[in-house]
Every structure is written in C-alpha cells, then in structure tokens.
N, C-alpha and C positions, 0 to 999 in steps of 0.2 A: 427429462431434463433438457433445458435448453443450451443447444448448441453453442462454441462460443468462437469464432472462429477470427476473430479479433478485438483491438481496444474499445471499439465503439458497443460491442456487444457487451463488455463491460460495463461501461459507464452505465448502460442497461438497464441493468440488474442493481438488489440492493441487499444488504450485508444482511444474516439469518445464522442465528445460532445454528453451533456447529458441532459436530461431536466426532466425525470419523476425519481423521489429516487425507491430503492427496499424496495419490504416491508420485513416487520422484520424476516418471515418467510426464504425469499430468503436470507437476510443478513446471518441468522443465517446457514444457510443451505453450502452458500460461506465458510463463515468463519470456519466452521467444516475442509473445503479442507486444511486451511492452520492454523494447528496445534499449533504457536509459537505467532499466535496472536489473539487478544482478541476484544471482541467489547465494549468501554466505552463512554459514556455519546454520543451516536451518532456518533465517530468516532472508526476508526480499528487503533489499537495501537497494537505498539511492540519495545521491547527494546532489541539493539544489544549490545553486550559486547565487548571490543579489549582489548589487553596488554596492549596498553599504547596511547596518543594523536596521537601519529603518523597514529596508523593505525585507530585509529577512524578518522581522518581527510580522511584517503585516503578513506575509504570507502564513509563519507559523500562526498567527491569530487565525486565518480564514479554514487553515488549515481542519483546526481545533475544531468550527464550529463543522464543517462537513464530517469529519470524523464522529463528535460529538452525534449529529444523526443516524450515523452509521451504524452507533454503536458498537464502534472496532475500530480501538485507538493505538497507536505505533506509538514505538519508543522514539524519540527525536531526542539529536545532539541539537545546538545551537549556537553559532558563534557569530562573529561579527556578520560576517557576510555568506554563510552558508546552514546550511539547516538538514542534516542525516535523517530520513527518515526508514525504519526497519519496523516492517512487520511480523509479525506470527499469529499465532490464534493458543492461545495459554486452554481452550477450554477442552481441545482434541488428543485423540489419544489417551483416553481416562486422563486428563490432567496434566500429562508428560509435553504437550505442544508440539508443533509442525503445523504447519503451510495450509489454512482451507482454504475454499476461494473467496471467500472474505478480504483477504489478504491480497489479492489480486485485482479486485473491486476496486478498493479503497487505492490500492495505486495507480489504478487506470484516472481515479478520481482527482487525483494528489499530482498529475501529471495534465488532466485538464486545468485546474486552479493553476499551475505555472505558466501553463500557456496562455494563460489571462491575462497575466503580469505581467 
C-alpha cells in the first residue's frame, strides 16, 4: 500500500471500490493531512464559502464533474453562498458505511478545485 503522508499524496491517488471502513485511528490520522475539514457523526465535513450563488454553483458544478470521475460522490447542502460537502463510503462495512480512503481522496480533491477559485 502506498504511503500517504500528506495532501499531495492524495491528490495522487484515485477513488477504488471499497469494502472494509478505516479505523478511527487512520481516519483521524487522514484527516489531520487536510486541515479545513473535520470528522462528524461518521462523515468528513467541510464547508466552502463564495461571494455569492454564482460562484457557489460553479464550484458545486466542477465539483460534480471531478466526483462524477471518481466515482464517489458527497452529500452537499447548498445555499446562497456556501456549499457543505460530507463524505462517507455507503458501500463498507457490509453496507452499514464509514470513512474509506475514498472519502479522503475526493476531499484532498474538493480542496484543490477551491483553491482554484
């Protein structure tokens, strides 16, 4: 397995079905790498901020399509000027869900595209 010892090593790598969750140790350990987001009730949460709809939409759109490749898509709120995005992996843990590093990918990713903008 590849080492992962920060965000860049992240961005890396690419989302791969998944079937056994990390444990809390590893989640926590991931999540250290990416600063802006938090681990709650089971899922990696982070809220992005825009000026105004517009560019919260565009980023949700760019969003969509990097996810869409990923094939590991977050639940997102959406409101005027911000945009919640929470991961998980529905497919681990027979079915029950928890955190793979999917989830941790796709934020390292979701935190590049902000820094775009």
């Amino acid at each position: 397995m590849t080492t992962i010892a920060n965000a860049q090593d992240l961005l890396a790598l690419h989302s791969a079905p998944a079937k056994d969750a990390l444990d809390a140790a590893e989640a926590q350990r991931l999540a250290a790498l990416l600063p802006q987001w938090r681990l709650e009730n089971g899922k990696l949460l982070r809220e992005f901020r825009f000026a105004d709809y517009y560019e919260t939409l565009a980023f949700v759109n760019a969003l969509a399509y990097i996810t869409h490749a990923e094939d590991h898509h977050p639940e997102l709120t959406v409101t005027y000027n911000r945009c919640i995005a929470r991961y998980d992996t529905h497919s681990v843990n027979q079915g029950q869900g928890g955190l793979s590093l999917n989830d941790f990918i796709c934020a390292a990713k979701a935190d590049a595209l902000a820094e775009r903008a």
